[in-house]
N, C-alpha and C positions, 0 to 999 in steps of 0.2 A: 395664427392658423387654427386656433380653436372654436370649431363651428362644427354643429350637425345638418344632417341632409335629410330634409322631408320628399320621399318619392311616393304618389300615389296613383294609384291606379282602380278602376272603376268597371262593370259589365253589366249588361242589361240583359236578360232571359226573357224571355216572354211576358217582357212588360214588368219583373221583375228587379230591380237596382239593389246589389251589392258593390262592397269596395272593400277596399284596404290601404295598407301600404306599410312603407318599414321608415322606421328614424336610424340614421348611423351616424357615428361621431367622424372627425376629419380624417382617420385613420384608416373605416370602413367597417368599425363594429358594431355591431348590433346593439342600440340602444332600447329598444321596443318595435314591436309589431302589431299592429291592427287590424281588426276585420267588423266591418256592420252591416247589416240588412238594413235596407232604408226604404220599402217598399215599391210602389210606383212612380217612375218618372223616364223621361227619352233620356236619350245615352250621352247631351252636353250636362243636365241635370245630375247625372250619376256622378259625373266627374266632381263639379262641384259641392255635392255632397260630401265624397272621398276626401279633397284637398279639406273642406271646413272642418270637418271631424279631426282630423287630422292634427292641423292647425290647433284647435282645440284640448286636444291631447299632448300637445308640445306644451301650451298655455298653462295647462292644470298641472305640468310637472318640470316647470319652470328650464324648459327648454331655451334655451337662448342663441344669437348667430345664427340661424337657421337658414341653410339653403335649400328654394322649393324645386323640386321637378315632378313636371305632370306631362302625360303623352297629348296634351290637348291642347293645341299652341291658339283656338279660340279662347282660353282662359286669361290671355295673357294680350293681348290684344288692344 
């Protein structure tokens, strides 16, 4: 039962792309939180950038068991 949760989530403003999201361990703690500006892109693009960064920041701080959730079920597809 020892695994964390990758959830991220993504918005696009006026052709704008930020994102985020939170890592939590299997209990529901807070292991870290993120936020990036990623410039220009449409709102399947934003997500993706979201999830990768993400992912990336799990990778660099030896995150391991990871479960993903994203509200964009064309990611997964």
């Amino acid at each position: 039962m020892n695994f964390c949760k990758l959830n991220t989530d993504a918005s696009v403003v006026n052709g704008r792309v930020s994102g985020g999201g939170l890592v939590c361990d299997h209990r529901g703690n807070l292991v870290f939180g993120f936020y990036k500006e990623f410039g220009e892109a449409e709102v399947l693009e934003a997500e993706i950038h979201a999830l990768l960064f993400g992912l990336q920041l799990c990778s660099e701080r030896n995150v391991q068991n990871l479960q993903v959730k994203v509200d964009s079920s064309l990611l997964f597809i």
